[in-house]
N, C-alpha and C positions, 0 to 999 in steps of 0.2 A: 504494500500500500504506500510507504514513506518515496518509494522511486516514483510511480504513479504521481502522486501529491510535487515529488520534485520536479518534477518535465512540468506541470502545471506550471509550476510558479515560476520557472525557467522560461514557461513561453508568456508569461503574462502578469507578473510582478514589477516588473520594470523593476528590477532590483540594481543598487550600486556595486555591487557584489557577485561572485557567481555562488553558484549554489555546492560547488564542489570547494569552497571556503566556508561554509557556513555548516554548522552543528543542525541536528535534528531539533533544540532548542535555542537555537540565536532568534531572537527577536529578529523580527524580519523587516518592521517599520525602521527601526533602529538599522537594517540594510538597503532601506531607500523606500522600501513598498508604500505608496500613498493612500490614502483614503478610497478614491477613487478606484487604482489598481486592486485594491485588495476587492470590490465589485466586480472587478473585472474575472479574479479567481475565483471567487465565490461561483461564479456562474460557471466556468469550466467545473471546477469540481463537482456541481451538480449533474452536471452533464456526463462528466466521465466517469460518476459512483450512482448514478442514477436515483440522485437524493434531493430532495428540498429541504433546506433552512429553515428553522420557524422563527418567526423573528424572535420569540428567546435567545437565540443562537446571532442574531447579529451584529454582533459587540465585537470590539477589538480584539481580547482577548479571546476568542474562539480561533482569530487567524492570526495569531502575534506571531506560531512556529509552527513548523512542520510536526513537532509530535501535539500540540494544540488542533490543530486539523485533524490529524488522525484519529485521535479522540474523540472530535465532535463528530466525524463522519463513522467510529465508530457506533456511540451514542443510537445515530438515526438506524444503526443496523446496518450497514452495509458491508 
């Protein structure tokens, strides 16, 4: 799942960073990912685990890391 979750945010984080520098837990804002970007993952990831978000889940901290992600797309059951 964490590779999965990496190609996402690799194609669509706009990160300052690559992803082959960054920890399963670096805070990913803190590697450039903006507001906005992080909309943009969110919707790949539902697309590629075949989940929806409930807006309980749309807070920062559900997408801060790759193991944060994982979690929450655990969470939905996938």
């Amino acid at each position: 799942m964490n590779e999965r979750i990496r190609k996402i945010l690799k194609d669509h984080a706009r990160l300052t960073k690559t992803m082959e520098e960054l920890t399963d837990d670096a805070d990913l804002y803190q590697a450039g990912m903006t507001s906005h970007a992080s909309v943009n993952v969110m919707l790949a990831l539902e697309g590629e685990f075949d989940v929806e978000f409930p807006d309980s889940m749309l807070k920062r901290s559900s997408f801060e890391s790759v193991s944060a992600i994982a979690s929450a797309i655990s969470e939905l059951g996938s």
